[in-house]
SEBAFI-16825 format. One record per residue (C-alpha): residue number from 1; x, y, z. Coordinates in pm, 1 decimal. Layout:
BEGIN
nr_px_py_pz
NUM_X_Y_Z;
...
end
This chain:
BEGIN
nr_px_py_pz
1_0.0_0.0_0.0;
2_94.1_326.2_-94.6;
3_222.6_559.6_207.0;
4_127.8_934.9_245.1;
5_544.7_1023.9_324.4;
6_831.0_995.9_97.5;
7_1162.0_1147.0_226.9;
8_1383.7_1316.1_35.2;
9_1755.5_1200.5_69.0;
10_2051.6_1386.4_-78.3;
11_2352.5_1264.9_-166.2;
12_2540.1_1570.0_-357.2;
13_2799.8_1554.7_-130.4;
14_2917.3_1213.9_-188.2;
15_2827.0_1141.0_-494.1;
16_2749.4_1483.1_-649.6;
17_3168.4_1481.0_-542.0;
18_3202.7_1171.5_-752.3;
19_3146.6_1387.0_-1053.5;
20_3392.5_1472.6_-1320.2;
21_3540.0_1826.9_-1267.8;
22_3346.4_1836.1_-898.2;
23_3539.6_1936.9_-570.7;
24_3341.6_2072.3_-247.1;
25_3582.2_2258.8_-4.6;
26_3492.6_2175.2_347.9;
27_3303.8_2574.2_345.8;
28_3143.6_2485.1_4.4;
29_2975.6_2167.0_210.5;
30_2855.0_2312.0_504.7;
31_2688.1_2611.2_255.6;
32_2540.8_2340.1_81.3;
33_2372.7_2140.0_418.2;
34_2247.2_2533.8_555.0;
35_2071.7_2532.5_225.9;
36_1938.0_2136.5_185.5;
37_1801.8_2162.5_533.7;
38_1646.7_2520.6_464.0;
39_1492.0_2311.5_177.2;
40_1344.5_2093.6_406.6;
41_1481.7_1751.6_267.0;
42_1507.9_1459.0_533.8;
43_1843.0_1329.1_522.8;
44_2183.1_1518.2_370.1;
45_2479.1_1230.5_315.1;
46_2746.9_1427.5_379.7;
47_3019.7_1154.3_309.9;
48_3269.2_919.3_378.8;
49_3483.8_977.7_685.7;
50_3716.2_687.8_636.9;
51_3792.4_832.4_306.5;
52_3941.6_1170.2_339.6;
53_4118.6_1408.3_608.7;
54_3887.6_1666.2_467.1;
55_3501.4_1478.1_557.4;
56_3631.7_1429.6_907.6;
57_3679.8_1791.1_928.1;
58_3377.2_1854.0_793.3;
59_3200.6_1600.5_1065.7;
60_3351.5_1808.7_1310.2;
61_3196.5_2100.9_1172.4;
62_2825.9_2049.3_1110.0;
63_2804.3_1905.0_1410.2;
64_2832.2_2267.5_1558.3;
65_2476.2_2378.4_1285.2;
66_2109.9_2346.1_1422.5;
67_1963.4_2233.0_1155.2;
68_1580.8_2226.4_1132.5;
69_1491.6_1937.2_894.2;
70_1757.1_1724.3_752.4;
71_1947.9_1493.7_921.3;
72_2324.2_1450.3_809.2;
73_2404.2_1083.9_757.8;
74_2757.2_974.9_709.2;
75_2867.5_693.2_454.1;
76_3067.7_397.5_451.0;
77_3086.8_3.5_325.3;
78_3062.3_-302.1_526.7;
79_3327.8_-413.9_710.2;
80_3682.5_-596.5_517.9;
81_3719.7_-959.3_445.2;
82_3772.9_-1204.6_750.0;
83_3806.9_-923.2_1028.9;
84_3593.6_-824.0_1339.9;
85_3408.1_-551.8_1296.5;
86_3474.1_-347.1_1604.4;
87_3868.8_-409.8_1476.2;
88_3759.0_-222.3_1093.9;
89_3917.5_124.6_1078.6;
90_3657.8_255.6_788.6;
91_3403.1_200.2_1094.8;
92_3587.0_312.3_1321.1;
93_3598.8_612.4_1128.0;
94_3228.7_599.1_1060.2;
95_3169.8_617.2_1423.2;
96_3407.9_903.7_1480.3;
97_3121.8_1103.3_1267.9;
98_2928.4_1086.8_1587.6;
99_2600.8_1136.3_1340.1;
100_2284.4_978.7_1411.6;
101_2212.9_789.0_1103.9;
102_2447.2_616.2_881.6;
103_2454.9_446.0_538.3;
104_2620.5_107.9_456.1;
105_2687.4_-31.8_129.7;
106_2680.3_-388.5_36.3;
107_2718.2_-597.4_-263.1;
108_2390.5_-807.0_-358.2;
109_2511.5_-929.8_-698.4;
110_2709.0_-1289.3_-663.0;
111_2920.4_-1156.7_-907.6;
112_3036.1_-837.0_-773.3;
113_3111.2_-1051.9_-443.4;
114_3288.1_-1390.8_-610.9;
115_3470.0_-1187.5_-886.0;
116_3481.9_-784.0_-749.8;
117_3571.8_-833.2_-361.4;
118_3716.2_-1203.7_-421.9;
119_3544.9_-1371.9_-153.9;
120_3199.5_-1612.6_-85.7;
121_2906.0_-1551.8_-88.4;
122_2843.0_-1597.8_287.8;
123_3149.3_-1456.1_406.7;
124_2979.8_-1118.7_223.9;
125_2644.6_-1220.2_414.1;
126_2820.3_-1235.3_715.8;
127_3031.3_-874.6_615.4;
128_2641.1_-739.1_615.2;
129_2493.9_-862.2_927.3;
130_2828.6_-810.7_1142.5;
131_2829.6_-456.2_1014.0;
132_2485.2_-371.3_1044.3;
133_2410.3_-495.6_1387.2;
134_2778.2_-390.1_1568.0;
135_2624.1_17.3_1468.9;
136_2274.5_-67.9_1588.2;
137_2415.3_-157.2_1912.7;
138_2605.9_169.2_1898.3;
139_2295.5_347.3_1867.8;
140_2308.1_436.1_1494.5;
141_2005.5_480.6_1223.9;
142_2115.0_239.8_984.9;
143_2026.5_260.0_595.5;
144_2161.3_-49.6_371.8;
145_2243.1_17.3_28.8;
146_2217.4_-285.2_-172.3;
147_2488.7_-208.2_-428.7;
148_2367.0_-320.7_-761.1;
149_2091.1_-507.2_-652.0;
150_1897.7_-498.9_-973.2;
151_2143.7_-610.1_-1168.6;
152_2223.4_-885.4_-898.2;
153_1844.2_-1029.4_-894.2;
154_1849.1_-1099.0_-1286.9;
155_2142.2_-1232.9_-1212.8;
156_2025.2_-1465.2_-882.9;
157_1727.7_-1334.7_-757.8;
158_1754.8_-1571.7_-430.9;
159_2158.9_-1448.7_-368.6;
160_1994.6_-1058.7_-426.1;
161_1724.4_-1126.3_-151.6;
162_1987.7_-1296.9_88.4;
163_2176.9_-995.3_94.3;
164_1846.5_-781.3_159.7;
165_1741.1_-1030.1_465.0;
166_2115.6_-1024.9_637.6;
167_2054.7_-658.3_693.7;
168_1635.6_-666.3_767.5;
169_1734.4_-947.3_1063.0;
170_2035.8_-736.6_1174.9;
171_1825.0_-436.4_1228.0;
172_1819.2_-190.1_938.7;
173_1587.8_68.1_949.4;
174_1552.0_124.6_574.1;
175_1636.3_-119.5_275.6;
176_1786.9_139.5_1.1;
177_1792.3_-95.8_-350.2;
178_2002.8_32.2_-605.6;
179_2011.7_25.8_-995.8;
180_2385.9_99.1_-936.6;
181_2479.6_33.6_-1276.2;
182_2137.2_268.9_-1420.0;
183_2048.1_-12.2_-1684.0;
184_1687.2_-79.9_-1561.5;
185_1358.0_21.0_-1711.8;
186_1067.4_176.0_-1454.8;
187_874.3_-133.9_-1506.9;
188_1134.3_-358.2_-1374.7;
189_1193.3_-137.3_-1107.4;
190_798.9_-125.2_-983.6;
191_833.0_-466.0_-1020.0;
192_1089.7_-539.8_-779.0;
193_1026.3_-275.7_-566.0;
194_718.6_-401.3_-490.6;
195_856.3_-794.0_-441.8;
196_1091.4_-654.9_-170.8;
197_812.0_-431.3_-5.0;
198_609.3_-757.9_11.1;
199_871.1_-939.7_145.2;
200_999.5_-737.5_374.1;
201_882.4_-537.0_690.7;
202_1153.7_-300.4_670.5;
203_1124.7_31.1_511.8;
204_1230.2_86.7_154.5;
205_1383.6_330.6_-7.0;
206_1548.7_345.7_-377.0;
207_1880.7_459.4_-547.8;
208_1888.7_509.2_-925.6;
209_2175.9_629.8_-1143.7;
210_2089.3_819.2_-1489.1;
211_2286.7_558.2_-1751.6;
212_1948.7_519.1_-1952.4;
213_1806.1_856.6_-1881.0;
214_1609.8_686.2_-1670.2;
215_1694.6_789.7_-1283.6;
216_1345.2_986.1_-1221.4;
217_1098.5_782.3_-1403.7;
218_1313.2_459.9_-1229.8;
219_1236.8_684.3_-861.3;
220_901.4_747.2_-912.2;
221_787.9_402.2_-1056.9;
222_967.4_299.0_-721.7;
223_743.9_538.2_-513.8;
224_449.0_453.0_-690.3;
225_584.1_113.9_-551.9;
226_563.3_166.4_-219.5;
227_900.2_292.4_-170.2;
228_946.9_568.3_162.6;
229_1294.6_676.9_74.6;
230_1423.0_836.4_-278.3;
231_1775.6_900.4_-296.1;
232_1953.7_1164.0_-550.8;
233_2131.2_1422.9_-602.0;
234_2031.2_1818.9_-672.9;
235_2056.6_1887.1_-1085.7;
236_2146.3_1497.4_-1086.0;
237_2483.3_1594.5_-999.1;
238_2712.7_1243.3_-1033.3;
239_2951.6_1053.6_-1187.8;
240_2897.5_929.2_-1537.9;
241_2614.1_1035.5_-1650.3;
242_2500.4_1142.8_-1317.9;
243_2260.0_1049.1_-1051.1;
244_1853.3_1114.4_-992.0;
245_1759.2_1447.4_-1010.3;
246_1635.3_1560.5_-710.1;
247_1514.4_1899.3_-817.0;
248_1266.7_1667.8_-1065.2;
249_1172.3_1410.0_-813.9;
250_1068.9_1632.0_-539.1;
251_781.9_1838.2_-707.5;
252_689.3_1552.5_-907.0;
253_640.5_1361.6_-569.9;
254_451.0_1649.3_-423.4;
255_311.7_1839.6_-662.6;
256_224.7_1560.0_-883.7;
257_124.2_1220.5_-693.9;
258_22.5_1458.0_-384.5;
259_259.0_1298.4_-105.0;
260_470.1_1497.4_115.4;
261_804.5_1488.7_54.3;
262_936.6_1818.3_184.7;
263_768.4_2096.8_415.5;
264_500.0_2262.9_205.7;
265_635.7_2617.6_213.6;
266_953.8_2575.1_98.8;
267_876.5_2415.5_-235.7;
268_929.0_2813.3_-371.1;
269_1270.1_2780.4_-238.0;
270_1378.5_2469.0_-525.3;
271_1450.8_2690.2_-794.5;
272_1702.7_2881.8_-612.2;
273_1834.5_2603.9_-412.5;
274_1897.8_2440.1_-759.9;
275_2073.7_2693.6_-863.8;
276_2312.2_2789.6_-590.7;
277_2408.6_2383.0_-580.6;
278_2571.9_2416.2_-905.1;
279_2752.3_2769.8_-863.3;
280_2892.2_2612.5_-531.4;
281_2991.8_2271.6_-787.1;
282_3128.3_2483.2_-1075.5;
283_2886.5_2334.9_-1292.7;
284_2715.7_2517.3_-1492.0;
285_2346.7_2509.3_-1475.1;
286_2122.0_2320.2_-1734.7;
287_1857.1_2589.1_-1849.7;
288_1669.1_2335.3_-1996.1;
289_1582.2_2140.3_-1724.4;
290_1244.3_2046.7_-1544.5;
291_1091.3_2313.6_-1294.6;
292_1366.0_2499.4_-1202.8;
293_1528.4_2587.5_-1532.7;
294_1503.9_2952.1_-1692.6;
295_1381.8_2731.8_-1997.9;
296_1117.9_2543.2_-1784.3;
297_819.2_2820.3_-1819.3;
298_923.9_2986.0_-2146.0;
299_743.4_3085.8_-2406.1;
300_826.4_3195.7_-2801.0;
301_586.4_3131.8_-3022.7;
302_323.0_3371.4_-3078.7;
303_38.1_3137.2_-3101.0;
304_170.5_2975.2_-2750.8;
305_234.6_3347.9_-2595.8;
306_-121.8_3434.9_-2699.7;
307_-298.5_3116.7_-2488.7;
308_-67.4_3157.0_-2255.6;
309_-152.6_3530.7_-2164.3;
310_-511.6_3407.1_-2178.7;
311_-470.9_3102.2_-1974.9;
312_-130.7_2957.7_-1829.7;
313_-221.5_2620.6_-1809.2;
314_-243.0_2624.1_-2206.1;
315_109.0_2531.4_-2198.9;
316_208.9_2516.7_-1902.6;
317_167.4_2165.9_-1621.8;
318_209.2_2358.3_-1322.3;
319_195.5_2777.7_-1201.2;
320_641.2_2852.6_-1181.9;
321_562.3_3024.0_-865.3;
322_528.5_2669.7_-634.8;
323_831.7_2555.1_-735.2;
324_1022.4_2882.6_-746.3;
325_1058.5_2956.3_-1112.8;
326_882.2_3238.9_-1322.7;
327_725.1_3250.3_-1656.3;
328_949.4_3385.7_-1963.0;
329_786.7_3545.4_-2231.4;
330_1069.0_3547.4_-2507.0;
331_1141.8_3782.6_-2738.0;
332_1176.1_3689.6_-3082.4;
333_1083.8_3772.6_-3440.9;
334_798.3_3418.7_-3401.5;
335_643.6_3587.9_-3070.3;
336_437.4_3822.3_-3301.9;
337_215.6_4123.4_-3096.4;
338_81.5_3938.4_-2853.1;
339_408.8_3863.5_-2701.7;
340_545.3_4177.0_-2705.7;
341_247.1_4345.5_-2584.1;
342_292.1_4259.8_-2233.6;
343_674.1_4372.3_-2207.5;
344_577.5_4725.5_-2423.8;
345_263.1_4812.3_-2154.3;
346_531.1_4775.3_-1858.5;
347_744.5_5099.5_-2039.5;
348_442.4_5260.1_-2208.4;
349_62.2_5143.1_-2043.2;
350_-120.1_5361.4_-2324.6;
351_-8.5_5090.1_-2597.7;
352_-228.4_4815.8_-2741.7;
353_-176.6_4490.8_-2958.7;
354_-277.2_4796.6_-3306.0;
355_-83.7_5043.3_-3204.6;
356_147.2_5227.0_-3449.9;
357_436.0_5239.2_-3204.9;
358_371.1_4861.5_-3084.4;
359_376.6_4771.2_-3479.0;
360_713.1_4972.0_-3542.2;
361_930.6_4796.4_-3262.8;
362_759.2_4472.2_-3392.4;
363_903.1_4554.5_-3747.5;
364_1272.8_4665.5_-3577.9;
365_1279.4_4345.7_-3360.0;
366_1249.7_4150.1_-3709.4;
367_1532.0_4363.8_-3855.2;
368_1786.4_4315.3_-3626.0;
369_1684.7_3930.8_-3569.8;
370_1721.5_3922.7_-3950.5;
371_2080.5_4069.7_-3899.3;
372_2184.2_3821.4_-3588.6;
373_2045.5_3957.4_-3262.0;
374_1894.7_3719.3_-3047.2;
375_1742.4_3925.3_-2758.8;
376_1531.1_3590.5_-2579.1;
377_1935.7_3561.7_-2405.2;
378_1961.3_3950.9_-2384.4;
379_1631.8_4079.6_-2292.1;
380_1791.9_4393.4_-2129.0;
381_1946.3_4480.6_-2435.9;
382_1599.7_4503.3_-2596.6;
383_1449.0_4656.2_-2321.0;
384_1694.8_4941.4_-2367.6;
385_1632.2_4965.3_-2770.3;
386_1255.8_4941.4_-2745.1;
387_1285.7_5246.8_-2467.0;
388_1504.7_5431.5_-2710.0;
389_1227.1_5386.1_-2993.3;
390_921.1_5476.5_-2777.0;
391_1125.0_5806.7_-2650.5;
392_1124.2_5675.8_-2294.2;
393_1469.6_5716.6_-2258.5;
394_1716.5_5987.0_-2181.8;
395_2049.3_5990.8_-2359.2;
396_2321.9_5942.7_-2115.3;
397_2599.5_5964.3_-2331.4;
398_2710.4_5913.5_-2701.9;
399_3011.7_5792.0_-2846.4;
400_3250.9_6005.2_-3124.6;
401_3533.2_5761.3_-3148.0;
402_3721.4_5501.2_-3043.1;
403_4062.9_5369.5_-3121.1;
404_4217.0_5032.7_-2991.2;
405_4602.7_4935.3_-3038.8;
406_4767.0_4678.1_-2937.9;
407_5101.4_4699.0_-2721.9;
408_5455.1_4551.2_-2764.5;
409_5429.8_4216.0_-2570.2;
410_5631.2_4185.4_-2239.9;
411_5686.0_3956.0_-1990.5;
412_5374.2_3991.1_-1863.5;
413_5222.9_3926.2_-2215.3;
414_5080.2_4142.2_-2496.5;
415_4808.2_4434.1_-2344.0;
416_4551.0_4650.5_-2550.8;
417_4488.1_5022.8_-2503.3;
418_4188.6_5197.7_-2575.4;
419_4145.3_5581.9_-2611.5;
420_3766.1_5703.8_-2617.4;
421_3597.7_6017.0_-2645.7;
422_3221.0_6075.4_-2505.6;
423_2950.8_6324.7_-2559.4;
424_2813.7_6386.6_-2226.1;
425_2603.2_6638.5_-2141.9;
426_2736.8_6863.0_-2395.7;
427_3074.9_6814.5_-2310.4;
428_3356.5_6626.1_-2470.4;
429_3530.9_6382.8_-2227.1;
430_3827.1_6189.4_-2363.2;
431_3946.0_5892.2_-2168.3;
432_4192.2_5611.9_-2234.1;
433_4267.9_5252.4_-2002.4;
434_4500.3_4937.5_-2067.2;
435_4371.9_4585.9_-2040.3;
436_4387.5_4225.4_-2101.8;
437_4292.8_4249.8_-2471.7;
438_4088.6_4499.2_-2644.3;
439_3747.3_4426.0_-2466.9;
440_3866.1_4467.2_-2141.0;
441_4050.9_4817.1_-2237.2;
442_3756.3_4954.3_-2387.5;
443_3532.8_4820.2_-2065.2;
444_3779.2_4986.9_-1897.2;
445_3821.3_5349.4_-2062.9;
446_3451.5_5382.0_-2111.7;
447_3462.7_5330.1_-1701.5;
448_3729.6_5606.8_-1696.2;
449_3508.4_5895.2_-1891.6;
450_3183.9_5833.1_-1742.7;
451_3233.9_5744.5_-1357.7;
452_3272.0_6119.4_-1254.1;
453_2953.6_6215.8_-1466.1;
454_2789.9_5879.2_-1372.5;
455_2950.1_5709.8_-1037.1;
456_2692.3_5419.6_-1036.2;
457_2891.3_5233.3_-1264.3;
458_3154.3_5188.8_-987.5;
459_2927.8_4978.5_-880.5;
460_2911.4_4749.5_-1226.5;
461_3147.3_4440.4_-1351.9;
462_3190.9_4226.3_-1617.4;
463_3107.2_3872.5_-1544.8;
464_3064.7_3706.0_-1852.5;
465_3174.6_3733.3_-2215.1;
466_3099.7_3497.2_-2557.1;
467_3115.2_3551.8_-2867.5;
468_2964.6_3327.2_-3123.8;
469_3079.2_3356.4_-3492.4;
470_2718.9_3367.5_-3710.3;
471_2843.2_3294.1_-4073.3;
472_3109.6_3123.0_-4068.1;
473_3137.3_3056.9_-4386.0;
474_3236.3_3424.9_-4485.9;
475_3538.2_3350.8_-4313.5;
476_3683.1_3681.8_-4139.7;
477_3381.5_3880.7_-4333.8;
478_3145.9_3669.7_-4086.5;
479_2943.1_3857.5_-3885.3;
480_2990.1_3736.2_-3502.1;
481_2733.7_3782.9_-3185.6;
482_2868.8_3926.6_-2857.2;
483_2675.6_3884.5_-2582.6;
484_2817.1_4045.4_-2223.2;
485_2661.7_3949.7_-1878.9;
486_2720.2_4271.8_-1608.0;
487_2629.3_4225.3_-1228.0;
488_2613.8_4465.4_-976.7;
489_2487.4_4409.0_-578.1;
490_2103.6_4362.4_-664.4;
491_2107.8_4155.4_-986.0;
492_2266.7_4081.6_-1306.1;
493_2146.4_4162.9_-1689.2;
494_2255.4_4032.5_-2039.4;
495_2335.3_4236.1_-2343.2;
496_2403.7_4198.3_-2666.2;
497_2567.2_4354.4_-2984.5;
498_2652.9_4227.6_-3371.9;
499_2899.3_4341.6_-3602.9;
500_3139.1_4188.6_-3830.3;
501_3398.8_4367.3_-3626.5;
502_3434.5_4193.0_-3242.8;
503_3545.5_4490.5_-3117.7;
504_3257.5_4681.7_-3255.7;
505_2993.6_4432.0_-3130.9;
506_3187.0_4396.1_-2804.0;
507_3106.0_4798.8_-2765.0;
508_2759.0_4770.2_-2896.8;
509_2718.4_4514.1_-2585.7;
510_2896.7_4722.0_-2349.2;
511_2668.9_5034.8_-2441.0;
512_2412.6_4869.4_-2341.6;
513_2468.4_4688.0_-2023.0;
514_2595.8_5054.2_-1847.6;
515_2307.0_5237.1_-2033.4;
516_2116.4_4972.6_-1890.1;
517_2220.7_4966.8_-1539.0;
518_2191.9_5372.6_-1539.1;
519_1853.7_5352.6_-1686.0;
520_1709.4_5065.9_-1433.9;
521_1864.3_5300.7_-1148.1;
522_1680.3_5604.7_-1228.6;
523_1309.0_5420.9_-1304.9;
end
């Protein structure tokens, strides 16, 4: 029978760490539990402490945090081959944790134990029950991981359920099966899911890995099961191709089969939480993804924009807002009037879907879309045209010239300099800056002659820069695109210019983002 609970169990900090190009500093770890418990998932596995100086520091640490939700469960195997398990260092160092609740790992495929670990199969039943019941008599929350325990019942279903019942009679609170290897289909794993619920009185939880693209639909087929527990990572964060994607599994737990899986209130938080797991990883963020990507509740067509505007749930399977996420409404040369209607009455309310000046920046946004802008990345930019073309914008500056050389290289390498005069406020103000290439000169000197006029942009910095060559074919005639992302202590904005000169389009960009920032101060 179906329960009403399913707890959310994290593992981005063991095996999100098992991911190519991931490293979590003992700071970036802690960050990450403060914001997993704010979340309000149920247990946070931290790591191994038997592994690494650096988890035992970190043990030592989160100790010290009161943590409202999550418990933090530390990770380790079963004891070694033909020793006593109070005499095993790895759970010696488990204990040293001093957590609550801990997670062991076992092998229940016969081959793993005969031909990975090299031993028999009931020395590795024995390995199971030692370990498990040695920490229940230290006073532990146990969770058994049966390592590749789907693979191991095709394999020998009767070896696969031996494993499971060493750790049910030694006392584990939850039986965690595991599609290690992230070959199985979701029927397979309702399946079996449901053969060890029915054979078992011990809670069940499941652990899927994303080899078939199959983690989430494998995790909910498994709660649909009967299984309590879901284990994953945020983003799917893991090695290979990565590990069940928590940020998916959690609001289609709650939101879609109705069962609580974290506190109600701080489903809004997912988006965000999402995000900041990957900044703290280095990964960068998949836009595309379910619910919490800047993709997820996006709209371009104008047909779609249209129903939309009338009625979200047109085209869209839930409101952003539960989950954290808002509603995009992309601009584009497909989006039509409709589309652009909304963002136009936020500068100018007097405007309808037949008005002249709502037709004109329609027939502009085609233009430069014909030429290779792409403003559904670079929004700002547009927002700074389309106020231009509707006179709702002062001029803060304009540009006479420009002139970038490049200097002799040195030691430290070869430098631009850029020399740039202004129009402001009827005055000519000539500036000049050296950099690290032409860009970053020209960011630079255009800093240098507006700052005393405009000091805000103190305030302003470059954090992102690609360019993307449109026509290649044209060789160095080819136009390229330049977009720019600037960030100050509120937010951050995109820009855009095009030009078959980068240097040109890399100014168009950078006109825009402090235009930008000077016109979003003074609204």
């Amino acid at each position: 029978m179906q329960k009403n609970k399913v707890i959310a169990y994290d593992s981005t900090l063991r095996d999100g760490a098992q991911a190519q190009g991931v490293s979590f500093t003992v700071e970036d770890k802690l960050k990450v539990v403060k914001k997993l418990d704010e979340l309000g998932v149920g247990y946070i596995e931290a790591g191994n402490p038997g592994s690494n100086p650096k988890d035992l520091e970190f043990f030592e640490r989160v100790a010290t945090l009161k943590l409202k939700h999550a418990k933090v469960i530390a990770f380790g195997s079963t004891r070694k081959i033909g020793i006593k398990v109070e005499d095993d260092r790895n759970l010696k160092s488990l204990l040293s944790a001093n957590t609550q609740a801990v997670a062991i790992f076992g092998k229940s495929w016969d081959y793993q134990v005969t031909d990975i670990l090299r031993t028999t199969l009931d020395e590795n039943l024995a390995m199971i029950g030692d370990t498990i019941a040695y920490l229940k008599q230290q006073g532990k929350e146990v969770v058994f991981d049966a390592e590749h325990f789907f693979d191991g019942y095709k394999a020998n279903p009767d070896y696969a359920m031996q494993t499971l019942k060493a750790a049910a009679d030694a006392g584990a609170d939850v039986l965690c099966i595991c599609d290690t290897n992230g070959g199985t289909f979701p029927e397979e794993i309702f399946q079996l899911t449901q053969k060890v619920i029915e054979s078992f009185d011990t809670e069940v939880g499941i652990h899927c890995h994303n080899d078939c693209e199959m983690a989430v639909a494998n995790s909910i087929a498994a709660v649909k099961a009967g299984a309590v527990q879901v284990q994953g990572t945020i983003n799917g964060i893991g090695e290979r191709c990565g590990n069940a994607n928590l940020s998916s599994i959690i609001p289609n737990v709650q939101l879609k089969l109705g069962m609580d899986c974290i506190p109600v209130t701080q489903m809004q938080h997912l988006t965000s939480v999402s995000k900041f797991v990957n900044e703290i990883a280095g990964v960068p963020f998949n836009e595309k993804a379910p619910y919490v990507g800047g993709d997820a509740f996006s709209h371009k067509g104008g047909m779609h924009i249209d129903a939309v505007n009338k009625n979200p749930v047109s085209y869209e399977h839930i409101e952003p807002t539960q989950v954290g996420n808002e509603r995009h409404t992309l601009v584009s040369e497909v989006a039509g009037r409709s589309a652009l209607l909304a963002k136009l009455q936020s500068i100018d309310p007097e405007l309808t879907k037949e008005s002249a000046d709502t037709k004109r920046v329609l027939e502009q946004l085609k233009e430069l879309e014909h030429e290779g802008y792409q403003f559904e990345n670079s929004e700002d930019s547009f927002d700074v045209r389309v106020r231009k073309l509707l006179g709702k914008s002062q001029t803060y500056f304009s540009l006479q010239g420009y002139n970038i050389s490049i200097k002799e290289p040195s030691e430290n390498g070869i430098s631009s300099k850029a020399e740039v005069s202004f129009l402001i406020n009827g005055h000519v103000v000539d500036a000049a800056a050296e950099g690290d290439g032409p860009v970053d000169a020209l960011d630079k000197a255009m800093r240098n002659a507006l700052r005393d006029t405009y000091p805000a942009i103190k305030e302003m910095k470059l954090t992102d820069y690609k360019v993307r060559v449109l026509d290649s074919n044209l060789a160095t005639a080819a136009k390229v695109r330049v977009m720019i992302e600037s960030s100050d202590a509120e937010t951050s904005w995109n820009t855009i210019g095009v030009s078959t000169d980068i240097t040109e389009a890399s100014w168009i960009a950078l006109q825009d983002a402090i235009e930008y920032k000077l016109m979003r101060d003074s609204i």
